[in-house]
N, C-alpha and C positions, 0 to 999 in steps of 0.2 A: 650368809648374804652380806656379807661386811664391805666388801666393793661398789656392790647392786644398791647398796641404802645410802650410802655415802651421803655426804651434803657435795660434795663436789664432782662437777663432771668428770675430770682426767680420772678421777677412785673410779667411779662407774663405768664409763671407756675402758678401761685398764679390765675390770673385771668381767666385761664383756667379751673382750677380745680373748680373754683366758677360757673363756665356754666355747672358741671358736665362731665368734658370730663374726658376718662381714660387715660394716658398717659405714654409714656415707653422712657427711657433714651437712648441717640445714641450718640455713641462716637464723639468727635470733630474730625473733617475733615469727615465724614461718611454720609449717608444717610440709614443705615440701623443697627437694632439694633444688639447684639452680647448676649444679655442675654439668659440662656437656658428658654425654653418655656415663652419667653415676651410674644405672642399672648393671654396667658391665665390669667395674672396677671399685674395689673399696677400698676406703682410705685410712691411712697411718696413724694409729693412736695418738700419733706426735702432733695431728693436726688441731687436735683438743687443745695443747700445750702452747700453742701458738694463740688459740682460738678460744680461752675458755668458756667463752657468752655461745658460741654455735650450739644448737640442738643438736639430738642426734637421732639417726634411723635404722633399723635394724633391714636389711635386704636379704628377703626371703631365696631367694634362686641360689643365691650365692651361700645361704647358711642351712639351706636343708628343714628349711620353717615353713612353717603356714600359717595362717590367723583365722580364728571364728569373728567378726568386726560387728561388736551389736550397736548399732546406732537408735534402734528404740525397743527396748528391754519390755515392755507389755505388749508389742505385737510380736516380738518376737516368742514371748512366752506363748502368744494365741497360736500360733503356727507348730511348738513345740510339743504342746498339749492335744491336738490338733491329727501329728502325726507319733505320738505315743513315745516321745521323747524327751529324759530326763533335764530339764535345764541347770539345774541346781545341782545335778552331779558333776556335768561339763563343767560350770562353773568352779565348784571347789574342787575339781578335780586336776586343774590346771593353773600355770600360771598364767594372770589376766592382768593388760596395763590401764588404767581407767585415767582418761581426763576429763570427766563431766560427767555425773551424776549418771546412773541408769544408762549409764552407757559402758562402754569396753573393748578391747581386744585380749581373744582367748589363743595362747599361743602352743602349735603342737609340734610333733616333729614330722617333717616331710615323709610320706611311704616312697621306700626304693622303686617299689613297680610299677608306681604309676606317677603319668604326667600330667598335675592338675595345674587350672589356671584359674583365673580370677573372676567369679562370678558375685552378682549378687540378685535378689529377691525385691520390689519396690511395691508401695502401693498407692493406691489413688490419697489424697489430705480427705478427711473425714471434712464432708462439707462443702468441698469446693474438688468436683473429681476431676477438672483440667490437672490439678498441679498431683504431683508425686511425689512421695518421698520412701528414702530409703532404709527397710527394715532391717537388713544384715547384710554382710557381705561376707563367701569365704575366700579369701585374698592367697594367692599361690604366683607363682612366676616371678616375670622381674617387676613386684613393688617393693615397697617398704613401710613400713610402721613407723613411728617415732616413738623413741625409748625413753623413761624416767631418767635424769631426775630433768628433762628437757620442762621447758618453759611452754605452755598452751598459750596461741596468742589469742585467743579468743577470752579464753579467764586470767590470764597473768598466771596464775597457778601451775605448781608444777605436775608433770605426768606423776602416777604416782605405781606398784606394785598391789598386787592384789592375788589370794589364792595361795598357793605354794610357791616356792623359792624356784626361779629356774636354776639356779645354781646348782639342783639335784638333777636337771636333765628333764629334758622335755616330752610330756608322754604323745601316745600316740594318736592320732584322730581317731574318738569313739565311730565305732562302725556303723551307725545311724548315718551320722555324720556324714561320712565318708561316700557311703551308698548313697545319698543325694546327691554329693559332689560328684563324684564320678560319672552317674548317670543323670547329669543337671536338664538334659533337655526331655529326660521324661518325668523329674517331676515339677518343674519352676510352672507348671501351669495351675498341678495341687495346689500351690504352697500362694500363688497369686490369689486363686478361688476361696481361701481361708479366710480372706479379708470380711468382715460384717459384712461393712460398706458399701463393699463391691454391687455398680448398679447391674452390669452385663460381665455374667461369669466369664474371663478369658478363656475355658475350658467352655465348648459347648458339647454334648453327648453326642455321638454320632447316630444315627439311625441303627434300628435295628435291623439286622440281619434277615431276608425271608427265608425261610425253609421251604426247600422246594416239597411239598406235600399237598395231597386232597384235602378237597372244603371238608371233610368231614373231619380230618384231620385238625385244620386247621381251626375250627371250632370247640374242638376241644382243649387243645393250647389255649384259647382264648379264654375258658370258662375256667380250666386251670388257673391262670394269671388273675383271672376276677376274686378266685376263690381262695390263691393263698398268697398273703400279702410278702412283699420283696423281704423284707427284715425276717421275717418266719423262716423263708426259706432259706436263707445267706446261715441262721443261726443250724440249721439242720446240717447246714450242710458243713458245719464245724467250723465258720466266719464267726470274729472275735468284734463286738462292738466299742468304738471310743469313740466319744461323741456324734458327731453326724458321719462319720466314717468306719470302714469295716476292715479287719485284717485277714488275709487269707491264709488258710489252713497250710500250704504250701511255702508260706514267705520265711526267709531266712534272715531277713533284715530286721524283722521286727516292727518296719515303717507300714500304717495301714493305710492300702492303695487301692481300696474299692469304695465308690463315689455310689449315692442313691439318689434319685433324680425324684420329683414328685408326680412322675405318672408311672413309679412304678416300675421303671425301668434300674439298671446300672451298669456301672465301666470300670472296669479294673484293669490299674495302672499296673498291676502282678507281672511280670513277666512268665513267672512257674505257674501263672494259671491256665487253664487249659480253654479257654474263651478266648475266641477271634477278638486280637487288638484293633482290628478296625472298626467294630462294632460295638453296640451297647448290649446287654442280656436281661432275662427277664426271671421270674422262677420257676418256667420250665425247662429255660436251659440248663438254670441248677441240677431241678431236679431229674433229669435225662442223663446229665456230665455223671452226676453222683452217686444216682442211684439206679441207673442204665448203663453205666459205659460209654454216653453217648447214640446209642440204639435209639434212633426219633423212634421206630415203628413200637418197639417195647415199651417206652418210656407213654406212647400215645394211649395205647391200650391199657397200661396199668391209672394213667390219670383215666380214663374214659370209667374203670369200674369203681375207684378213688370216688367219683363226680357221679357215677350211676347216672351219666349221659346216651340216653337211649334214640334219642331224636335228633335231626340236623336241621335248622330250620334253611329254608328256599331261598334263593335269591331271588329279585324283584322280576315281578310278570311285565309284560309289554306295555302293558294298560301301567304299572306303575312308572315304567322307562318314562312313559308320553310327559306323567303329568311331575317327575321329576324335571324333565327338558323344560317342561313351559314354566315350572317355577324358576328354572335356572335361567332363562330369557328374560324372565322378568327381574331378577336380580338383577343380572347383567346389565342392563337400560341403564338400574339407578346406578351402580357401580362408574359406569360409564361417566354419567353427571356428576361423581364425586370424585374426577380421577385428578384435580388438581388441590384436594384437600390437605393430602398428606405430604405435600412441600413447605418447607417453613417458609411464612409469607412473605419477610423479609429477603430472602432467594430472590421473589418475582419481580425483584427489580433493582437499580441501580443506586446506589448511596450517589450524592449531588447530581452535576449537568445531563448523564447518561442516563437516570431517571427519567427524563423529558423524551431520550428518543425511545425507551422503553414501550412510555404512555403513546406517542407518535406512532409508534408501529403499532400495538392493539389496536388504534385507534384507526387506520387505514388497510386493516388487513380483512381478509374476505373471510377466512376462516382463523380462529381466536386457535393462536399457540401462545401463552406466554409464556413459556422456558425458553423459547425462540424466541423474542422478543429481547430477553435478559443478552441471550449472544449477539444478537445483531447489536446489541448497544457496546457490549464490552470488543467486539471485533472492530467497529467503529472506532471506540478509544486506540485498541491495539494498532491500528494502523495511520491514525490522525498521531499519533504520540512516536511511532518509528523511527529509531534513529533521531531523535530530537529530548529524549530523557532518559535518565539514567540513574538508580539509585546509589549507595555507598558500598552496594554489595556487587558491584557492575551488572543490577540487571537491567537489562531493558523489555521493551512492551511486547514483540512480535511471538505472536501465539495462535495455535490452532484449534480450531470449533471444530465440533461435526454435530450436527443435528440428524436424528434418528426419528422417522413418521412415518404414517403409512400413506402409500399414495393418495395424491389429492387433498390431504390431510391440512394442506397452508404454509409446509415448510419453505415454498420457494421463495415466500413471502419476504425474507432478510436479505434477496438479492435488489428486489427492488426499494427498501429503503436507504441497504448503503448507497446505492447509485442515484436516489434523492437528494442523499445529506449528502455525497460529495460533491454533486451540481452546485446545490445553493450554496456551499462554503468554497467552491472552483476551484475546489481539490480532485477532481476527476481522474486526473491524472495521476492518485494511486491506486486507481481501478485499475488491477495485473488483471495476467490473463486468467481463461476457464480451465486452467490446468496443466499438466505438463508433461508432453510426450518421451522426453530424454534427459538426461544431464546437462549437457549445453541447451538446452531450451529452461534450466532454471538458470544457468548463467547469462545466458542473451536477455532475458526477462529481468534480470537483476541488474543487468549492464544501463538497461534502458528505464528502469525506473526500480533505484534500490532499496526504493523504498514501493511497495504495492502489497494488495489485498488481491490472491486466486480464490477465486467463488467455482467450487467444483462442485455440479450436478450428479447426481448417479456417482457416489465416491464409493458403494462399494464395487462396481461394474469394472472403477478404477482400479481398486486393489485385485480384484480377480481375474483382469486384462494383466496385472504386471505378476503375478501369479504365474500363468501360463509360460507352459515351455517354450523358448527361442523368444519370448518377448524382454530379452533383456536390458532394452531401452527406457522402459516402463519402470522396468526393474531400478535401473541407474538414477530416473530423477527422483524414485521417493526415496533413496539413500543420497540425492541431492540435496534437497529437503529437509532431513533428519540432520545434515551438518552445516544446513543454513541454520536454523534452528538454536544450534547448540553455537553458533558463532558471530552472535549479534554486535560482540564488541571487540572481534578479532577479524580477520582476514579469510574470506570463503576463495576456493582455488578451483579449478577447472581438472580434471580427472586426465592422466594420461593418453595418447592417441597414439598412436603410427604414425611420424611425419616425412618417412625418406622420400615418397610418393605427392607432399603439398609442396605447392609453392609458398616464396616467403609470406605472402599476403595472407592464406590461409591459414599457417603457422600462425602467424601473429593475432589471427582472429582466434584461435584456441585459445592462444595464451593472456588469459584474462583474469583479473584477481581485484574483487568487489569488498571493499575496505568496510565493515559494520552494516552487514545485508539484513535488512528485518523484512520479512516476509509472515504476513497474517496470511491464515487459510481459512477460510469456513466452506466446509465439506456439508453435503446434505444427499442422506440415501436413506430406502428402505430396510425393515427391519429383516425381511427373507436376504433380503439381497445383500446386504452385510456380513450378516452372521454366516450365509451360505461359502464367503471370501473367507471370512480370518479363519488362521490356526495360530496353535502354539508358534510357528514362524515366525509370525507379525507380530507378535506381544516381545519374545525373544529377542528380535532383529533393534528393537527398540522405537520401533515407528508410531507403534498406534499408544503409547504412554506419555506420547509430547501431546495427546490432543484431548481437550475438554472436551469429552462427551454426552450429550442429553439427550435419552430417546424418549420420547412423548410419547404416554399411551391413550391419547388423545381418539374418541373414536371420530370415523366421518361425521360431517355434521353437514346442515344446510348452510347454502353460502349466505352471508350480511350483505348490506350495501354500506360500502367502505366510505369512510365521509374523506369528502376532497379537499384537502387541508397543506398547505405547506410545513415544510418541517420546520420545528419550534424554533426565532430567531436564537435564544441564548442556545439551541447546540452548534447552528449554524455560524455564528461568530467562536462558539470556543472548538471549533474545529478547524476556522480558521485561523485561530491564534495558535493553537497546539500544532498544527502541519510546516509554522515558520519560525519554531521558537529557537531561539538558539542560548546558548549559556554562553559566558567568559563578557559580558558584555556585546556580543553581537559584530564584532568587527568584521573583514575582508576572508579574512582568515575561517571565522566561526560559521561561514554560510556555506547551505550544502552545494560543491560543486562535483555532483555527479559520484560515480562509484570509485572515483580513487580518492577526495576530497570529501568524508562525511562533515556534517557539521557538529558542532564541538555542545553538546549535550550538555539540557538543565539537569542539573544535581536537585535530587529529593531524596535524604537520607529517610535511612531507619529512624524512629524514638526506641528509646530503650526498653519501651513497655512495649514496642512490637516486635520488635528483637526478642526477647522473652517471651513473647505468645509463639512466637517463628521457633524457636529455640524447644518449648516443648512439645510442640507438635510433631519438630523431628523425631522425639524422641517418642514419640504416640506410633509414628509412622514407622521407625525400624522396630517396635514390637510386634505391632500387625505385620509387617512384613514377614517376622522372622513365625508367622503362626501361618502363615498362606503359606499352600505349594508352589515353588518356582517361577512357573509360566506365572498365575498370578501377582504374588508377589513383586514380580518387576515390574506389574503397568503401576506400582505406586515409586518405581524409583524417580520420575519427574516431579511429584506430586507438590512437594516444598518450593520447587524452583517455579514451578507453575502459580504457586501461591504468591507469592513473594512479586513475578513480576505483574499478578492481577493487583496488588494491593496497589504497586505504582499507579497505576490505570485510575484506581479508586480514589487515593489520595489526590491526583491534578484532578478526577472529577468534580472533587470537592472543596478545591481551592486552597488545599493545605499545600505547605511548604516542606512538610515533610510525613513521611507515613505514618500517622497516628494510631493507636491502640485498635481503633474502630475501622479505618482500614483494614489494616490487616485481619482481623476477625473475622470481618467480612469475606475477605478473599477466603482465609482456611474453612470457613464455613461452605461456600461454594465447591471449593476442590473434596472437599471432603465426601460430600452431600453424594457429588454426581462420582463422586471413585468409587464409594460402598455399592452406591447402583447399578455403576458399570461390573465389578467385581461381579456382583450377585449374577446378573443380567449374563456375564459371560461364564462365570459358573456354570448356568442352566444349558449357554448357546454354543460354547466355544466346541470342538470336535475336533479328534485327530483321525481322518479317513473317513471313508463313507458309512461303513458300517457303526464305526461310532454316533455320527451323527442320524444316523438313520435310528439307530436305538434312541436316542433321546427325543428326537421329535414323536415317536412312537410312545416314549413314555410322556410326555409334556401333555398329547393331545388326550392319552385316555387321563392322569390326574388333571386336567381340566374340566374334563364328564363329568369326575364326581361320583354321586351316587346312582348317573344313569349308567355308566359305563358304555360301552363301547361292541360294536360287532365288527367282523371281520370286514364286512362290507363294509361300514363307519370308516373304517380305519384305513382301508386302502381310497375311501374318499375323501378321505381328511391327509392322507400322507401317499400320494397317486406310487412312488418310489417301491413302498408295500408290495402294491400288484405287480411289480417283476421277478419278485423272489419264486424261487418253488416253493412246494408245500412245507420240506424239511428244512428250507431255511427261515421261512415266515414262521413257524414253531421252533425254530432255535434264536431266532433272535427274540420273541416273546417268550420265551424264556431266562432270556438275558436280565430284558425288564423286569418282568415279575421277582427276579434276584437284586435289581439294582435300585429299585423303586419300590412302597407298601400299594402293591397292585395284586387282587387277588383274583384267580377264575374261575367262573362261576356259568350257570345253566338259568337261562330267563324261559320262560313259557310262552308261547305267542299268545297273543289274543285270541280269546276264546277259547282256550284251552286247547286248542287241538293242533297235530303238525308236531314236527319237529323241533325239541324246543334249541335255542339259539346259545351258541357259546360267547360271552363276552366276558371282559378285563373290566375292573373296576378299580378306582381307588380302594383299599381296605377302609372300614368306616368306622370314626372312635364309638366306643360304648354311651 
């Protein structure tokens, strides 16, 4: 090591380049390079000789390297210990460059056959679980390390060696190692879950699997699983215990990949295990797999004389159905009365001036929505602010609501107080239309007021008019829409036509182009009638991720007597200041004249402390996304941009000059609140085809019963779609269910004992 220890960088360079490393120049006091495209070219030892103060960087792509990067050595041991992996061999088993204490890079040599890249592992700060940090990283492709004897600008200190000489060559990534690397997206969810800390496992268990069998059957399973507990049977079946994790008898890695949950259930991450990976298992899957072959019918019968289960108990007689439904009415009521409990209180309303039209709207409304309430004030900001502010990040305010109720439920209520407050502030005039039949009718609309608020009724009746085959008009304006939208501080344009057949007049009416269009929407539909329009299409197409949506499960109520009040002067005056403001001083220039002429926008920057809350959130939001499926996933690709221009909204409500900490919070707290719910909410709702959706409303209404469950007749009057099936489809798609949902079937008794007793579907019900 006579080069590598040197007191001097060119001795070190010198004997680096002699091991064949690539190596790229980094400014003194730096840790990273500044050259344009260094990742593709490495530089001439000579440039030390010129440069003796520059650090220096080792670049992996180019040198056939790779790094283990521990940036916190005691969680990283938890993780190590965790998945039955040596740390202290890695360690001395390699050479390691350390610039700070408990920390390290462990460096191996690249495998020929495969192409790794750069991952790493993070977890929430003990304490404060906004913020993360990062436990390891294993670093492959085009980065670079920074080499001894370079200068740490953080300590003044120089990098230093650790472990064996690389100057004997570099060994190979331990095959722990590597087998996480390589397959990092099945295990970075383990290795997240290992955290103490951790408040919401990133890993949740997926449901169990149903086995299609008899209640007698299935009763026995069940009194199996009561009777021998999950650890017993993992151990019988030659599963190796390390701490709260299990190894399987199958694994070649030696990393233990079966997770135990506390009802008894578990999931293994095994690949070579013979357990459905979509599912969780339990220990009579074990013991069936193991000591069956898999044979339910064998595996039934041998637990059955196992248990010396001789009896099946009944499922519930008619007489029980009744007095299950009347207690479940009765819950229902109070449920009903608590259904705005579980919103954090802070939501139900607006931070400063928008506060007021909050209060204003409950206070005039015939039936109480407040989640409506909170939109009607923020769509008021959004469109009193249009085109008239602008933060540092160019966003501006124009944004879209949709309010979700069930009819008569109060939700029209937010058309009538925008059109209050824009009277009394004699901003009327950014009341757009009720919607939009074509593309040139969002440009004609915007031509004429570029600035405007569309109040569309029945929005889903919309999307599933522009749905329909040959309506491709319908079709045109909500891909109108979606690039008004995205074009608040650029240039919106008019869609191609056929003009060899117009006169110049008409030509020239096409040809139109609306300079910073902001267009607010507040949509308001039904929950049938919504859910019955979207598919994966809508979410995909990217339309329905531009819009905040809150669906109310508000039940009908009796109507109030609305007190007859005008809307509160201070929104009334800052909604007339907010619809004329202009920046730059206000000149000839700065005023809006019309769609080729916007006016020249107040500036309200970021703080730096909401830039950082913005900044990790991102980084919250491409986790979750990268753990949703697809179609999911993308209704949160808006989600920051949505935040960011609600915080402006919040920030002028509040009289700040520029977006403070509390701003912003506020917004991510909103976008967040109502994304989870929508997510969930279209989880349950969302369908591709009819039969999909027809299976899910089939399962939704019988896990609603509960413990009454459900009859055939029940079910085709609860879901009318039912009664057109034949008999071998209405049994094959309840089949479907009973596999996709814990619904089990069962034999009720009528009343009275006598008759035919009744077949019904129930929820499965815990012990």
């Amino acid at each position: 090591m006579n080069n590598i220890t040197t007191t001097t960088m060119q001795e070190a360079v010198a004997g680096y380049d002699k091991m064949g490393w690539a190596l790229v120049p980094i400014p003194a006091g730096s840790k990273r390079p500044t050259t344009f495209g260094w990742q593709t070219k490495p530089a001439p030892i000579s440039h030390w000789d010129a440069n003796p103060t520059h650090n220096v960087g080792l670049l992996h792509a180019l040198s056939g390297t790779v790094a283990f990067d521990i940036d916190n050595m005691e969680h990283t041991r938890l993780i190590c210990a965790a998945m039955n992996i040596d740390l202290d061999s890695i360690l001395n088993g390699a050479p390691r460059i350390v610039g700070r204490p408990d920390r390290g890079k462990v460096l191996f040599r690249a495998p020929d056959d495969i192409q790794l890249t750069t991952r790493k592992i993070s977890w929430p700060v003990e304490g404060d679980p906004r913020q993360t940090e990062v436990v390891f990283e294993l670093r492959a492709g085009s980065v670079q390390d920074v080499l001894p004897p370079s200068i740490h600008p953080d300590t003044g200190a120089p990098y230093r060696w650790a472990g064996p000489s690389p100057e004997g060559g570099l060994p190979p990534i331990p095959e722990q190692l590597l087998t996480i690397w390589r397959d990092w997206d099945r295990f970075r969810h383990q290795l997240a879950d290992i955290c103490p800390w951790r408040r919401t496992p990133e890993f949740r268990p997926p449901p169990k699997k149903n086995r299609k069998v008899g209640n007698q059957s299935q009763n026995v399973i069940g009194a199996y699983n009561e009777a021998v507990p999950i650890g017993e049977a993992l151990e019988a079946a030659g599963y190796r215990q390390f701490g709260s994790r299990w190894l399987s008898p199958n694994s070649t890695s030696g990393l233990p990949g079966v997770v135990v949950f506390d009802d008894g259930r578990a999931f293994s991450h095994h690949a070579s295990d013979p357990f459905d990976p979509e599912h969780s298992f339990d220990a009579f899957d074990l013991f069936c797999q193991y000591q069956h072959m898999g044979n339910v019918t064998n595996a039934v019968k041998a637990a059955a004389e196992i248990l010396k289960i001789s009896q099946i108990p009944e499922g519930p007689s008619e007489e029980d159905r009744e007095m299950s439904r009347h207690g479940a009415k009765v819950w229902e009521a109070i449920r009903e009365r608590q259904v705005d409990e579980g919103i954090p209180k802070h939501l139900l309303t607006v931070p400063g001036v928008l506060g007021d039209v909050v209060e204003y709207s409950a206070k005039t409304a015939i039936k109480r929505q407040p989640q409506f309430d909170v939109q009607t004030a923020l769509a008021i900001g959004s469109v009193a602010m249009g085109r008239r502010f602008i933060t540092d990040n160019r966003n501006m305010t124009g944004l879209f609501f949709l309010n979700i109720g069930k009819t008569g439920s109060g939700k029209e209520h937010a058309n009538t107080v925008l059109e209050e407050v824009l009277e009394a502030a004699d901003a009327i005039h950014l009341r757009g239309p009720n919607g939009y039949t074509s593309a040139p009718g969002v440009i004609s609309s915007l031509k004429d007021k570029p600035t405007h608020i569309a109040v569309i009724d029945e929005f889903g009746s919309m999307l599933s008019s522009a749905g329909a085959r040959g309506n491709q008009h319908k079709k045109d304006a909500l891909t109108m829409m979606m690039e008004a939208f995205g074009r608040q501080t650029k240039t919106l344009r008019n869609v191609g036509y056929a003009t060899l057949q117009m006169t110049e007049g008409q030509k020239k009416a096409l040809d139109v182009e609306i300079k910073c269009p902001s267009i607010t929407v507040i949509g308001m539909t039904t929950p049938e009638t919504f859910y019955e329009a979207i598919g994966g299409k809508d979410v995909a197409s990217g339309f329905l991720n531009r819009f905040l949506i809150v669906e109310s499960h508000r039940p009908r109520e009796l109507s109030r007597t609305p007190a007859m009040i005008d809307p509160p002067q201070s929104v009334v005056d800052w909604v007339k200041v907010s619809s004329k403001a202009t920046g730059g001083g206000g000149g000839m220039l700065q005023q809006d004249n019309g769609h080729e002429m916007p006016p020249m926008p107040v500036l309200i920057p970021f703080s730096k402390a909401a830039r950082e809350l913005l900044r990790d959130y991102e980084r919250r939001l491409n986790e979750w996304q990268d753990d949703l499926p697809p179609v999911q996933g993308d209704m949160l690709n808006r989600t920051r941009e949505i935040a960011m221009r609600l915080s402006l909204i919040v920030a002028h409500s509040l009289g700040d000059k520029e977006i403070t900490e509390a701003a912003a919070q506020w917004a991510i707290d909103y976008v967040d609140y109502y994304a989870r719910q929508t997510l969930q909410t279209m989880s349950n709702n969302l369908a591709e085809g009819d039969t999909d959706a027809l299976r899910k409303k089939v399962g939704e209404c019988i896990m609603k019963a509960g413990p009454t469950g459900m009859t055939m007749r029940e079910l085709i009057d609860s879901v009318p779609k039912l009664g057109n099936l034949k008999k071998y489809e209405r049994d094959g798609l309840l089949e479907m269910v009973c596999a996709d949902y814990p619904i089990e079937r069962m034999t009720s008794k009528p009343e009275g004992g006598k008759g035919r007793p009744s077949i019904i579907h129930r929820k499965i019900q815990e012990n």
